[in-house]
KEKE-68740 format. One record per residue (C-alpha): x, z, y; residue number from 1; residue in three letters. Coordinates in Angstrom, 1 decimal. Layout:
KEKE-68740
[[X,Z,Y],NUM,'ala']
...
//
This chain:
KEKE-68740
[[0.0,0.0,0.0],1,'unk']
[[1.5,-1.1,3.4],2,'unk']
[[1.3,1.6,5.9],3,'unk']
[[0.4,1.6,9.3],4,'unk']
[[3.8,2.1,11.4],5,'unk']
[[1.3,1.9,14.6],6,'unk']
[[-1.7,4.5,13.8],7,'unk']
[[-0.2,6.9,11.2],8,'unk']
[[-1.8,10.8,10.5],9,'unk']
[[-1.3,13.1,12.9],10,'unk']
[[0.9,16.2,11.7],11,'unk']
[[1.4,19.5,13.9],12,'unk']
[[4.9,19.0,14.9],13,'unk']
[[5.2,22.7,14.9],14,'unk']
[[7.5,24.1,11.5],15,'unk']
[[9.1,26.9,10.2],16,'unk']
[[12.1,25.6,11.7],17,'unk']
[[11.0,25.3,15.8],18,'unk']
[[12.5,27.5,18.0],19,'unk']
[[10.0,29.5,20.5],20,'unk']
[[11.9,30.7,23.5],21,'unk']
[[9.3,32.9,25.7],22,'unk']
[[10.3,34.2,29.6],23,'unk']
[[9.2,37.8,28.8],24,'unk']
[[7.2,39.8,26.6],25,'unk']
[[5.2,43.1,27.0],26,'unk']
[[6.5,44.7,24.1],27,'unk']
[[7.4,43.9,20.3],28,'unk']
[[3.6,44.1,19.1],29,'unk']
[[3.2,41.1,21.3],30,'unk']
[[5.8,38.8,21.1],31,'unk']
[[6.6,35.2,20.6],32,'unk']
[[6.1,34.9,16.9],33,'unk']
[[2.7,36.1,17.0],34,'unk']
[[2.1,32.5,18.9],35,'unk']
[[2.1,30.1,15.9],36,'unk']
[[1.4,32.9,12.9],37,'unk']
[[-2.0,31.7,12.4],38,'unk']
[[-3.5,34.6,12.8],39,'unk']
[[-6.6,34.9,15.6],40,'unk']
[[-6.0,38.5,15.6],41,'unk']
[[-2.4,38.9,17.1],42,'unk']
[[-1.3,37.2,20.2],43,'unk']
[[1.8,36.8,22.7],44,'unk']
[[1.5,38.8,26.0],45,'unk']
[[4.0,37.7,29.2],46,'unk']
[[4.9,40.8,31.2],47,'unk']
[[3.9,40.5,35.0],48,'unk']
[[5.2,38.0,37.4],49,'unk']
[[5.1,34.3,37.4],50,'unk']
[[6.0,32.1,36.6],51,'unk']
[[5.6,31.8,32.9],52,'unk']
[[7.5,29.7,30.2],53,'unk']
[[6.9,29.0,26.8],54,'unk']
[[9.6,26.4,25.0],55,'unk']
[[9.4,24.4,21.8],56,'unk']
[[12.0,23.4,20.6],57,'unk']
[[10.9,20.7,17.7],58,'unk']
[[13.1,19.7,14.7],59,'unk']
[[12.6,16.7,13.3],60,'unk']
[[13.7,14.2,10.3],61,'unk']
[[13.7,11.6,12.9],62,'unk']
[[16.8,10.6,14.9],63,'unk']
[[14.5,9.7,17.6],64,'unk']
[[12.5,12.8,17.7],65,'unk']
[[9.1,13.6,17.6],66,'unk']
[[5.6,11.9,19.9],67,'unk']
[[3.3,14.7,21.3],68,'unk']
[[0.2,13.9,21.4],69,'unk']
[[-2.3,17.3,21.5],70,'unk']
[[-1.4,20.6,22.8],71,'unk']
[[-4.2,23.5,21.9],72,'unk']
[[-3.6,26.7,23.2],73,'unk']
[[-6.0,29.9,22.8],74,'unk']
[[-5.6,32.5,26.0],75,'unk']
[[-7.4,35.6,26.3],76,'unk']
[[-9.8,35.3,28.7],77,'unk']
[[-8.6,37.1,32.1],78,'unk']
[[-5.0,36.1,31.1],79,'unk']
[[-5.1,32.2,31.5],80,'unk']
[[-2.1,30.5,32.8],81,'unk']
[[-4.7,28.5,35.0],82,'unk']
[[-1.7,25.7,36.2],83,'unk']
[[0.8,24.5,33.6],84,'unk']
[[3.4,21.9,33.9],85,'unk']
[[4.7,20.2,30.8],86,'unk']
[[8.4,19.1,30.7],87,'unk']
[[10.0,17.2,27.9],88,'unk']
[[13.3,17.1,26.7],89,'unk']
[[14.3,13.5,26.0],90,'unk']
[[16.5,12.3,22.9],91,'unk']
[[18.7,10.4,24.8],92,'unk']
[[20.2,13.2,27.0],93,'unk']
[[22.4,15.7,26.2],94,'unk']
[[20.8,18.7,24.7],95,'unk']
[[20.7,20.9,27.2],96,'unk']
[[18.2,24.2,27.9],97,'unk']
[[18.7,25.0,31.4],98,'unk']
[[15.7,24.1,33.5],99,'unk']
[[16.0,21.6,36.3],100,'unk']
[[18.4,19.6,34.1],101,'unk']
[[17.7,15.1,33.8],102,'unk']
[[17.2,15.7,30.7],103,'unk']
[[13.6,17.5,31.1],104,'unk']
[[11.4,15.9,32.5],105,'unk']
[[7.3,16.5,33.9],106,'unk']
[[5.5,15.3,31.4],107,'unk']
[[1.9,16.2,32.7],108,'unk']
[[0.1,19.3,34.3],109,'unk']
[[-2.9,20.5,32.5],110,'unk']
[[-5.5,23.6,33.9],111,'unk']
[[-6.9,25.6,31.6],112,'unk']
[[-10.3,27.4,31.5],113,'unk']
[[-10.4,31.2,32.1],114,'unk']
[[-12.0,31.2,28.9],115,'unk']
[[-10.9,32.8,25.2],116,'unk']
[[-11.7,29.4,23.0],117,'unk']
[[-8.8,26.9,21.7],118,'unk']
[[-8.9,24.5,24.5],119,'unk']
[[-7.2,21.4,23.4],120,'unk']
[[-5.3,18.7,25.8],121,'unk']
[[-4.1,15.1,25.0],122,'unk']
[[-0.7,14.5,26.4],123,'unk']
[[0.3,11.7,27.9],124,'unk']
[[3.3,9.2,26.8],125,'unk']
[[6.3,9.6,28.7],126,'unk']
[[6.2,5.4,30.2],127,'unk']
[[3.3,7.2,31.6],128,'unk']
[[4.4,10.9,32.7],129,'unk']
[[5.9,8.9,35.9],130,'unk']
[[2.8,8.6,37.5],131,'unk']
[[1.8,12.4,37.1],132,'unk']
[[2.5,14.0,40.7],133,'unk']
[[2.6,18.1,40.9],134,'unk']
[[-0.7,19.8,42.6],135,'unk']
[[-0.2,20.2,46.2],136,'unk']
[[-1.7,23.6,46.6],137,'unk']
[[0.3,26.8,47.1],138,'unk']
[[0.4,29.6,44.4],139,'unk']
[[-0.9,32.7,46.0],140,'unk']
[[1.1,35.9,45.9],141,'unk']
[[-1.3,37.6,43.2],142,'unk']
[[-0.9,34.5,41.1],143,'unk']
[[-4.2,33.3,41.4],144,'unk']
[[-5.0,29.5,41.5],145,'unk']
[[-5.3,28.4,44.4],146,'unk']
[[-6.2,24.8,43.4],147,'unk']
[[-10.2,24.0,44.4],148,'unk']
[[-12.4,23.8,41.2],149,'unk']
[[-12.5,19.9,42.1],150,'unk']
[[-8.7,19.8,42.9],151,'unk']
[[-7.5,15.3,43.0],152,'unk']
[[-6.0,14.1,39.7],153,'unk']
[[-4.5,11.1,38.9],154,'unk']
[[-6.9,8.0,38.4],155,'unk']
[[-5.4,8.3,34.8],156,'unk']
[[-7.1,11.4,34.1],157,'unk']
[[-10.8,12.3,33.3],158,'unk']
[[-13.0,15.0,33.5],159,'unk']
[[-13.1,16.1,29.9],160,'unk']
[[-12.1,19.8,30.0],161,'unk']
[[-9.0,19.2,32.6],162,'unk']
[[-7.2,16.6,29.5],163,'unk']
[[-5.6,13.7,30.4],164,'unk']
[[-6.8,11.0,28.1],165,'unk']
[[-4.6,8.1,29.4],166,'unk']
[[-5.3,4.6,28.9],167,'unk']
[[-8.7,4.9,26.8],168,'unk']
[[-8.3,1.6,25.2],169,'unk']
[[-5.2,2.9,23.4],170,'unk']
[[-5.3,6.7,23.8],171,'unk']
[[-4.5,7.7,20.4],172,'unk']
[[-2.1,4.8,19.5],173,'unk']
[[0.9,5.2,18.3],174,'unk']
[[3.4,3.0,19.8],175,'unk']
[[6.7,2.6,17.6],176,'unk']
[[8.8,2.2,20.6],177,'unk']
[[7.3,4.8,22.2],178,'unk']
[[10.2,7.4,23.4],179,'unk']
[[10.5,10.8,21.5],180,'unk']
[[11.1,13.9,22.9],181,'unk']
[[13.3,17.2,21.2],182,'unk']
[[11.2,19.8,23.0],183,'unk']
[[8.3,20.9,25.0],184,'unk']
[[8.3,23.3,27.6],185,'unk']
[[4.9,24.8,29.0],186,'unk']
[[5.2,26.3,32.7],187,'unk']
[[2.5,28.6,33.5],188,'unk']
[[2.7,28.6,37.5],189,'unk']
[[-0.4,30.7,38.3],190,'unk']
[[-2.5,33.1,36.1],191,'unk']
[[-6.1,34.8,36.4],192,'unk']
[[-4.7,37.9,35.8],193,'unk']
[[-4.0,39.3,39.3],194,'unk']
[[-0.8,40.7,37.9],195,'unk']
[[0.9,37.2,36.8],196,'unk']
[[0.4,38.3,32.9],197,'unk']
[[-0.6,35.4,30.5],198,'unk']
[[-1.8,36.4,26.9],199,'unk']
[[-2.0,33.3,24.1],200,'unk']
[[-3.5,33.8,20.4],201,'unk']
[[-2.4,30.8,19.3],202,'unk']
[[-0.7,27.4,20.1],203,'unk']
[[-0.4,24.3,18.3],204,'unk']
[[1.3,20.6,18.8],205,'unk']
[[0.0,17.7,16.9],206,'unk']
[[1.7,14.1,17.1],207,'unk']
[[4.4,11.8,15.2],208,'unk']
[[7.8,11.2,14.4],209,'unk']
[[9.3,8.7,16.8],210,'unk']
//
């Protein structure tokens, strides 16, 4: 049977084997491993102050890496990290972790609900990460969004729970050419708790192997 190279399975892209660097943690009963255990029951808690960084970095059996393609994240509700840029670490750069490096670059921002159901987000590609343009509206000092409830996107995105959907003749399509990335890095740059804290149950990546 000849398979597909251009619309293959989805697989989480998220293994034994990735590496989950967090900013902070409250304490041990709430750290980063609790984020992909499976379990709806424990959770990862930031401590206060923003902002707030989860980073994944992705093994992968590919020399070209690996294609995001939907983030889900599950926050408890009055802990949202209600902005979050998305960088991406590139294959063809040198692997470096140091924010503000060429070789990450803004993938997409997303804005979560201030809600406690998985809230899933299609990512965009990154031939089409250069038109995504950081929100213009200041972060207060509490941390509190200060982005209106019907703050300007990109033409590019549409209103289906704050997820960019991209060109919707082709959303899902997996382009073999398409670049791959070696890790994701989720920014949280304002939070509805007025103390900066962001609390996540679980997170997940689904996509492809470059």
């Amino acid at each position: 049977m000849n398979e597909d190279r251009h619309n293959p399975e989805m697989v989480s892209l998220i293994s034994p084997d990735t590496v989950i660097k967090v900013s902070s943690t409250l304490d041990k009963s709430v750290g980063k491993k609790n984020l992909v255990d499976g379990s709806p029951e424990t959770c990862w808690t930031s401590q206060q102050g923003l902002p707030q960084t989860i980073t994944l970095i992705l093994p992968s059996s590919s020399p070209r890496g690996v294609i995001p393609k939907l983030l889900s994240i599950t926050f408890q509700g009055g802990f949202v990290g209600r902005t979050c840029a998305i960088h991406a670490r590139t294959v063809d750069r040198t692997h470096s972790d140091i924010p503000g490096k060429a070789n990450w670059r803004l993938l997409t921002y997303i804005y979560p609900e201030d809600v406690n159901r998985k809230q899933t987000f299609t990512l965009p590609s990154l031939s089409d990460a250069a038109f995504i343009a950081p929100p213009s509206a200041p972060i207060s000092p509490s941390g509190l969004s200060t982005l209106p409830a019907t703050a300007s996107m990109p033409s590019h995105f549409t209103d289906l729970g704050n997820t960019y959907t991209g060109n919707p003749t082709s959303e899902m399509e997996h382009d073999v050419n398409e670049l791959g990335i070696t890790a994701l890095r989720l920014t949280f740059e304002t939070s509805s708790d007025f103390f900066g804290r962001v609390t996540v149950y679980d997170l997940d990546l689904k996509g492809y192997l470059a």
